[in-house]
N, C-alpha and C positions, 0 to 999 in steps of 0.2 A: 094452667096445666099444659095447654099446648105448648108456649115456650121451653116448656121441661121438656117434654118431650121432641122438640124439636132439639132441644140438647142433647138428648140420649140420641137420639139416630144420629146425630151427626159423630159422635164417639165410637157409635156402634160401628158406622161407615171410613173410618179410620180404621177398625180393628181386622175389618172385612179385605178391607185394603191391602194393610200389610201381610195378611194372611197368602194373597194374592202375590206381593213380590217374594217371600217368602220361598212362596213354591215356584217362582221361575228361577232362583238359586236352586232349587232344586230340580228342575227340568235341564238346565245347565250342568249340573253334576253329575245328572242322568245319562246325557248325550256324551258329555267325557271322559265316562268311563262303561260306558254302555257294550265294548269289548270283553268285561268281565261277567255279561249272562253268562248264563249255561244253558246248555240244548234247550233243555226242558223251559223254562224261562223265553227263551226266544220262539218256541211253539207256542204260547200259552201267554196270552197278553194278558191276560186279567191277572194274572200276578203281578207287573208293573204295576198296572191301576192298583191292586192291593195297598204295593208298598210307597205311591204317592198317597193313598186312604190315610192308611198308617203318620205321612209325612205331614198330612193335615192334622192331626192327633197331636202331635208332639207338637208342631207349629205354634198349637191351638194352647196349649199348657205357658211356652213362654208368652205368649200374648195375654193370656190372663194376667200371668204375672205384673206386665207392665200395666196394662188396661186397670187394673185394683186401687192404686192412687188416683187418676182423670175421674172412675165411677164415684169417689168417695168425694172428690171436689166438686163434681157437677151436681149429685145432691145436696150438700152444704149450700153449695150457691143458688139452686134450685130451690129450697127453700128461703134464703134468703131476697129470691127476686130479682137475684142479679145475672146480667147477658150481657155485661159491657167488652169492649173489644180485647181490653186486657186480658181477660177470662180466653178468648180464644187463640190470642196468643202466646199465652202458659201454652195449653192443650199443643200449638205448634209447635215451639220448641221442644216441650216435654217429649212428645212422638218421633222427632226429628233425630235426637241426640239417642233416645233409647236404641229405636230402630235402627239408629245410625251403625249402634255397637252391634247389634243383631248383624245385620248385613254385613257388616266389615268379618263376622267373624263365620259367616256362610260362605262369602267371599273368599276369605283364605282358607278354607274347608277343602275348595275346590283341586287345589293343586296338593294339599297337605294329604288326603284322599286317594289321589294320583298316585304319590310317592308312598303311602307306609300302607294302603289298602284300610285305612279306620278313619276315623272322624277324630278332628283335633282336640286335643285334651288338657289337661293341665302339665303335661311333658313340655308344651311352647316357653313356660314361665323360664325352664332350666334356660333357654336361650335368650332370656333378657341380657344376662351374665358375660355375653356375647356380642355386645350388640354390633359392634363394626364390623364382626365376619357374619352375622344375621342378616345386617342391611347389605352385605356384597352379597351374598347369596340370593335375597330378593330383586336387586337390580341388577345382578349378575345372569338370570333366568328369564330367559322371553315367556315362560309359563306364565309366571305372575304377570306380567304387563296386561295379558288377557282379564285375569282376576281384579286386576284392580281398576282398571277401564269397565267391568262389568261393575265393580261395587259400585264408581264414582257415576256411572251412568242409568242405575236403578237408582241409588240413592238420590241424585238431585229428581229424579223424574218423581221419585217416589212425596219427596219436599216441596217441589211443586203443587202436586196434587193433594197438600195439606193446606198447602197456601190457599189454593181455593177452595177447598173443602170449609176453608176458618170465614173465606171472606161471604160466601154464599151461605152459609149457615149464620154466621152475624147479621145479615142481611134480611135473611126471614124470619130470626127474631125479632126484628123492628116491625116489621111487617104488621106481626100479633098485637094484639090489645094486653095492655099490661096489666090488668088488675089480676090479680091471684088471691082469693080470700082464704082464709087461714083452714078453711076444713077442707079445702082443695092441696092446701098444703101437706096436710098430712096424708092424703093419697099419693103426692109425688115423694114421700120418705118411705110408704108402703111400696111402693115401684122401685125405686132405689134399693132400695134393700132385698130383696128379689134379686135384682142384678146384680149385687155384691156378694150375696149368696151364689148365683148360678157363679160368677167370678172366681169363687174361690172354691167350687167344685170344678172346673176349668182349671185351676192349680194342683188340683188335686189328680185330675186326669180319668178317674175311673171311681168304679161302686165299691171294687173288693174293700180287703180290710187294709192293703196296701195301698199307700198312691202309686200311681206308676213310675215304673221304669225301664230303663233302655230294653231289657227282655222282652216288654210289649212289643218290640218291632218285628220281632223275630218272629216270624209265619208258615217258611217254607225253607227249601232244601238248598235257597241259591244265595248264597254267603253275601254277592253287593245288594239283593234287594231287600236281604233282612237288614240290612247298614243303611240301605238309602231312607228308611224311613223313620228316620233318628234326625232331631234338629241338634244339629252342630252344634247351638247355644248352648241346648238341654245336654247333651256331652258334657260339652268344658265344664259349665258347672257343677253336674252332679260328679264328676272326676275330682273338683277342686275339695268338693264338700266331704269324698271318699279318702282323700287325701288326707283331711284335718281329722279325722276320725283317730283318738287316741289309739285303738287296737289293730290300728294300719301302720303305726311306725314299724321300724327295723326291728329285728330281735338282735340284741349284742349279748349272747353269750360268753363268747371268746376271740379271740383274733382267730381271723377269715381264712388267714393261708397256714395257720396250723391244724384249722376246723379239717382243710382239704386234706391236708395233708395227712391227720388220723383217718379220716374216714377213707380213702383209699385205702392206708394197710388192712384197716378192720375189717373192708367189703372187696377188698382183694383187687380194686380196680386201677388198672392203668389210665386209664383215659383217653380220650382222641382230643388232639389239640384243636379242630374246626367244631366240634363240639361243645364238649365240657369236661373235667377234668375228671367227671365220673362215669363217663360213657365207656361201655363195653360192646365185642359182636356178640352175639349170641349164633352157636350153628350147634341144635340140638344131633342129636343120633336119630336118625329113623327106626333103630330098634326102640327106642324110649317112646313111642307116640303111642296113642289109645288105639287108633287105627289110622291107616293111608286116607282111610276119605275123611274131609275134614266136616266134624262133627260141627256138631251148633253147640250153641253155650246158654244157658241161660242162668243169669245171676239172681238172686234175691233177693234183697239188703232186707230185713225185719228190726220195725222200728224198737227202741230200746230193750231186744232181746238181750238180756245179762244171762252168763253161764247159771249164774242163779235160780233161773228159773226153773232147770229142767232137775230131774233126777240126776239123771250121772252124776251133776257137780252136784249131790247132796239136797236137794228141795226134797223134805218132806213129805207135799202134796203132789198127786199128780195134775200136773199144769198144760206140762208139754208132751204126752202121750208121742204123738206125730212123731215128733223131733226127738225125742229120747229114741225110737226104735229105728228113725232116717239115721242117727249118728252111730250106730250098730252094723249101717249096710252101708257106709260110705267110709270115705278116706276123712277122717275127723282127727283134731286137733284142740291138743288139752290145754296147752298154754297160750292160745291167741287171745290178741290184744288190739282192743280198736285204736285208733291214731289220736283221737280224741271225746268228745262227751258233745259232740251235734252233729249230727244228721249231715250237712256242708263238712268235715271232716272228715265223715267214713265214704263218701261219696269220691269226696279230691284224692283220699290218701288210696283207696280202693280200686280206681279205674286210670288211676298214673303216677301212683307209688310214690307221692310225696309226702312227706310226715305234715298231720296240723303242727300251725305256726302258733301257738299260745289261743286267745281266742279268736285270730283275724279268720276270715271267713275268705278266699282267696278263690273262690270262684266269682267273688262281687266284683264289680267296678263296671265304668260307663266305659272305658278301656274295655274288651273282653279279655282273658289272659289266655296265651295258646300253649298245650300241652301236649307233648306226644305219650300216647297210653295205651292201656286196653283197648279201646273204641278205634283208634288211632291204625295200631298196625293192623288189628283186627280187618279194617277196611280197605287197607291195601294189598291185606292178602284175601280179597273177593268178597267178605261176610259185608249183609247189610241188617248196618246195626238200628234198635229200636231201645224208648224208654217209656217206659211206661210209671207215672207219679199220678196220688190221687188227688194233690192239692190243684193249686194256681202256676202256670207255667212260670209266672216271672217269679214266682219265691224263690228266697237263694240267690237270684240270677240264673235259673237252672237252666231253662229252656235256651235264652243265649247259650250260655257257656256250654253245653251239651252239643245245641246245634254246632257252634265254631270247634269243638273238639271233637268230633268223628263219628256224629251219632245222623242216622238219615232222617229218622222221625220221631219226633217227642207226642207223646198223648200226657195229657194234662186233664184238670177239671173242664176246663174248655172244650172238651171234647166229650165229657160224657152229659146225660140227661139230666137237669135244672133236679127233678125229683130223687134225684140219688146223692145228692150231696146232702150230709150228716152232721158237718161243723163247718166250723172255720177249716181244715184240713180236709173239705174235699169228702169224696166217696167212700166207702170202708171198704174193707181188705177182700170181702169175697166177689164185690162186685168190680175193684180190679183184677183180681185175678180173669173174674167169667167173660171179663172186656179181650184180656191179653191171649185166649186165648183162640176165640176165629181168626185173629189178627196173624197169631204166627202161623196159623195152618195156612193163611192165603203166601206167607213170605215161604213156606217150605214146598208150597205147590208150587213157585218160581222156579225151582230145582237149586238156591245159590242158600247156601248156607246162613243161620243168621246168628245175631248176637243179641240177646233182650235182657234188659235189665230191669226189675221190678222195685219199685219204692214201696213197702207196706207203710202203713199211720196209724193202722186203729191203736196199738199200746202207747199211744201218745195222748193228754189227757187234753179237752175232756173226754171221757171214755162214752162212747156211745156201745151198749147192748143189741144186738137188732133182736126185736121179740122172739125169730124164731130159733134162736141158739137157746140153750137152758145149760148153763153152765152148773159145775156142783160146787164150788165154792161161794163163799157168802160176800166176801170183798170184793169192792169193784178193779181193786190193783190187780186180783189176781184172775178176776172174771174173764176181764179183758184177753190177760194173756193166754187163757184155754180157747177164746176163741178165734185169735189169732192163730195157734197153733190149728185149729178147729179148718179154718179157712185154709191153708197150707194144704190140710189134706188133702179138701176137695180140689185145691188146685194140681195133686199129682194124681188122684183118682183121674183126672179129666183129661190130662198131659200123657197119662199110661196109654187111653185109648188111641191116643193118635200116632199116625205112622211112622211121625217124625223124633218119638218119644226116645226109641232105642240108638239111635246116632245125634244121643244129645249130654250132653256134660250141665249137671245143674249144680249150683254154686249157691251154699243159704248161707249167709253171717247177720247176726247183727250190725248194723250201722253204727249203735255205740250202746251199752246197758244203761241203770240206772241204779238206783241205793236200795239194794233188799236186803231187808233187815238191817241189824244196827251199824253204825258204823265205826270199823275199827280201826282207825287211821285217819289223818286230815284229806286224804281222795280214798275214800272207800274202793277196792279191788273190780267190787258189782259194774262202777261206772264204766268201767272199759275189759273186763272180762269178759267175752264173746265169744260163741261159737262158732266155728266153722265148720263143712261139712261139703265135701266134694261128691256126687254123687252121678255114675251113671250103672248101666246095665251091665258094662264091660268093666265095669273098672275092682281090681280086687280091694273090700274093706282092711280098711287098718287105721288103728290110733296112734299117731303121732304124739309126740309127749315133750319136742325140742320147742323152743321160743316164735314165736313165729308172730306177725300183724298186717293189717291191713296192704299198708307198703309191700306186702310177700304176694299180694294175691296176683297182680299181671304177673309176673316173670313163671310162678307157681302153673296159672291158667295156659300158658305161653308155649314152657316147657313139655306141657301135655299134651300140644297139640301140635308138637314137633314146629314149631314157627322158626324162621332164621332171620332174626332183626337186633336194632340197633337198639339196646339197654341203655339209657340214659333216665337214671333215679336211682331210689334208695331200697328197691326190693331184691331179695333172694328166692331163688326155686326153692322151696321147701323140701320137695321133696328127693333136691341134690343137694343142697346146703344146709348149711348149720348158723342158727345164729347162738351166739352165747349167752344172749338175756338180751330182752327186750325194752322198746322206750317207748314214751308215748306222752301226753298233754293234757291237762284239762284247765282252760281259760289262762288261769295265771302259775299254774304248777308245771314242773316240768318231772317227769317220772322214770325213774330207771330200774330194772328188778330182774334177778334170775331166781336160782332153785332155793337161796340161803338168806338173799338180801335185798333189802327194797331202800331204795335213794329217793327221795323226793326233794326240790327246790323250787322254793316260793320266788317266783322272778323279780315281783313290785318291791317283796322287803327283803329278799336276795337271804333269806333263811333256809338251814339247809335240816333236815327231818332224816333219819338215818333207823332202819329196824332189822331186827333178826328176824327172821320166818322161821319156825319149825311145827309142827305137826299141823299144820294149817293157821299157827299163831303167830301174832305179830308182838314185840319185845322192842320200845325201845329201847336204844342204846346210843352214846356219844358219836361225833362223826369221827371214823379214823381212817386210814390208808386203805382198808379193805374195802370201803367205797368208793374211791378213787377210778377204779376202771368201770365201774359204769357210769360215774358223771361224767367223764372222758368220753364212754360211747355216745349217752344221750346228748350232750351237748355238742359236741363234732359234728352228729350226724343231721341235728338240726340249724347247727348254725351253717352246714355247707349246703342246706336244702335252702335255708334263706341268702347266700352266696348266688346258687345258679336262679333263683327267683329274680334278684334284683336287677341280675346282668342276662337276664333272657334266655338263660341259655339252657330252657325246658323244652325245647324242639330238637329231634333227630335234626342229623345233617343236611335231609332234603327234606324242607320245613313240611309238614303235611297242609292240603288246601283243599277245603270238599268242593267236589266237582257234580 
């Protein structure tokens, strides 16, 4: 037994090791770009240390990885009684060549970091294709001479100290008495196995229901030390792996430069050539604004709210009380349309007017993707923005992608009390609201405006009741949704009392609906039917009755508040434009519909579904000419949304950088 055990610490002390050069790659990386703290950051060390904590974390995940093969051969061999030299010289080379890769690709992290502000990704591969202007550019650049003097002088230091590690651990195995009897054996498979276990929760990274990812790193408000604590390994591959993802290829609708080319005419836009081809200014009138002082905003996205629910659109029961008599006192909208059918689509298309792409989820990747939006200009004209979600920050990738797109602070399940969590999804709806709400009073007792955004979850299944609601419906589909609505209330009874209630503009939509009642069509209506409801003190009600979706809500929200910036997406002001019919997605369908006709196209079998609407009925009928102009819009406007994705060009001119 002892000889096993002298085996395992000798593996464990390799793992310890490279744990160790690891982090002086990253202590390195630190000091080289240690010019991009922020105040705050450079007051407040313990955020460093955080995000070294963090860099051991991630460290710690590819070293399992590698560490999972040595553990399973030193117990085989460890039962078997064997410690001969060969054995420790697999373990050297095996650790030597893996770390080798590790290192070499921390190493060129270094300067890759430097130059594009992210950690290397699977974008290097595009430069194999290259390779004679790659290697002039490598020995062309005294940058790299540093980085690869650092690889070549950790890594051999690091190979040395393997080498003794093999020869002094071989060594004290001789040492030991060799007899190992067989019930001592199956104690070192019982030890084994533990450590293969703990190995491969080390791979896994964390408790949630998720393993981890890059979002983990993300902690606070200063863009390099949420990056610094991402292992470069753990990037490139989880990018490579994001990559091979079936619902990550291109969308080929149509050719590129005809997509551009309709959708300009149809969204009226010129474009800026340092741009993109759909960039517009915006300089509203100051008579158009709510008022001169700028208001706060707060949005509400409510999970799978379909117009279905409520009365207006015809529900039967009463469901939604609240929201039936909010859309009587606010500026409401009868034909809105969510972007797609998840939660990650009403979210993207919502806060930077991109339409969902089929079902890729485009707030994902070990890349972050950068977007200018709501959040975005919001922050450069003075509002400090906040998000409030009741799940786990990295779901989605939210908590990244939020923090890198214009948000100061994310509350998550991470931040509320261990006893208020109700599922897999975190807290329910009234105990975020009761959270959100000291929060904004301390940001509006700042005197600087702010912008919050609310994620609700409870009508997401499974449905948790809390005992003290007593809904009067008998099903739990529709329990849920009275107390959802239920929860609303109390969150504007509580929003009324405070001071900051009447100089605030509050924003409810659904995120995306869901299938109530039967379905009458291959994408049922319910799934992206949605209300919206603009609501403040000052503002006069009126129902809107023209086309309108998610993509409408920044330029919509924008225009209200008299903002003058640079429009680069696919929204209209609602309430100065017109669209003609509406488009939208769910997974593998593509959807286009105004007052008379609904278009749908199945992308995977490229079938195309064609119906007459009248009296609220759906008719099909063959496909002919008269569908024509809205596959033209829905396809244009998607295929030119995946144009400026692929070519980056979802940043205003003067890319936004939180500070």
């Amino acid at each position: 037994m002892k000889r096993f055990l002298n085996l395992v610490v000798y593996i464990l002390a390799i793992h310890v090791s490279a744990l160790l050069v690891a982090g002086l790659f990253r202590l390195v990386l630190f000091i080289s770009s240690y010019h991009q703290l922020t105040s705050e950051a450079l007051s407040d060390k313990t955020l460093s240390m955080l995000a070294f904590v963090h860099g051991v974390w991630f460290d710690n995940v590819i070293g399992c990885y590698i560490l999972l093969l040595p553990l399973v051969v030193a117990v085989v061999c460890g039962v078997c009684n064997y410690y001969g030299k060969a054995l420790f010289r697999f373990f050297t080379i095996f650790f030597s060549v893996f770390y080798g890769l590790v290192y070499l690709i921390s190493a060129s992290d270094i300067p890759y970091f430097a130059y594009f502000f992210k950690h290397i990704n699977s974008s290097i591969f595009e430069w194999f294709g290259y390779a004679g202007t790659t290697a002039g550019m490598i020995l062309g650049e005294s940058a790299y001479y540093l980085s690869i003097g650092l690889f070549l002088l950790l890594l051999g230091g690091f190979v040395a100290w393997l080498i003794y590690l093999a020869r002094y651990f071989h060594h004290r195995s001789l040492t030991i008495s060799a007899p190992f009897p067989y019930w001592k054996r199956g104690g070192a498979v019982l030890i084994g196995a533990c450590l293969i276990g703990l190995c491969i929760f080390g791979i896994r990274g964390r408790t949630g229901y998720n393993p981890i990812k890059v979002s983990a790193a993300y902690f606070c408000q200063d863009a390099f030390l949420n990056q610094l604590g991402v292992s470069p390994t753990f990037n490139l591959l989880t990018s490579v792996m994001d990559d091979m993802r079936p619902e990550n290829k291109y969308l080929h609708l149509m050719d590129e430069q005809e997509a551009i080319t309709k959708a300009q005419a149809l969204l009226n836009r010129p474009g800026e050539a340092n741009v993109s081809p759909l960039a517009v200014y915006r300089h509203p009138s100051m008579t158009d604004s709510v008022q001169r002082h700028r208001p706060n905003v707060v949005l509400i996205m409510m999970e799978s709210m379909s117009c279905k629910f409520m009365k207006h659109f015809g529900q039967s029961e009463t469901l939604t009380p609240f929201l039936d008599s909010l859309y009587t006192r606010s500026i409401s909208f009868r034909n809105f349309y969510s972007a797609g059918i998840h939660t990650n689509h009403g979210l993207y298309a919502t806060l930077y007017s991109f339409p969902a792409m089929m079902k890729r989820n485009l707030m994902k990747g070990s890349v972050i993707p950068r977007y200018s939006g709501l959040p975005t200009v919001l922050k450069e004209n003075g509002y400090y923005n906040l998000f409030f979600m009741t799940h786990e920050g990295q779901y989605d990738n939210m908590n990244a992608f939020f923090r890198t797109n214009g948000y100061d602070e994310v509350f998550s399940q991470e931040n509320y009390p261990a006893d208020k969590v109700v599922n897999s999804f975190g807290v329910q709806d009234d105990f975020l609201y009761d959270y959100a709400i000291p929060v904004l009073n301390q940001r509006a007792a700042t005197g600087q405006p702010f912008f919050a955004t609310l994620l609700s979850i409870s009508n997401h299944p499974p449905y948790v009741i809390p005992p003290f609601f007593h809904p009067k419906t008998s099903e739990p589909e529709t329990q849920i949704v009275e107390y959802a609505d239920w929860a609303l209330r109390q969150f504007f009874e509580e929003a009324r009392k405070q001071p900051w209630f009447d100089n605030t503009i509050f924003v409810l939509e659904g995120d995306h609906g869901k299938l109530v009642g039967d379905a009458e069509c291959e994408l049922p209506e319910s799934y992206n039917h949605i209300p919206l409801m603009i609501y403040s003190s000052r503002i006069q009600p009126e129902e809107k009755t023209t086309f309108g979706g998610q993509v409408d809500i920044q330029p919509t929200i924008l225009g209200l508040l008299n903002i003058d910036y640079l429009q680069n997406n696919f929204g209209v002001d609602l309430l100065k434009e017109e669209r003609p019919c509406m488009f939208y997605t769910a997974d593998n369908m593509v959807v286009g519909r105004n007052d008379t006709l609904l278009y749908l196209y199945n992308y995977e079998t490229q079938q195309e579904l064609t119906y007459h609407i009248g009296n609220g009925k759906l008719n099909a009928v063959p496909m002919d000419d008269s569908f024509l102009p809205l596959k033209e819009y829905s396809f244009s406007m998607l295929q030119s949304a995946e144009f400026l994705v692929k070519h980056g060009k979802t940043l205003n001119s003067i890319p936004f950088t939180q500070q």
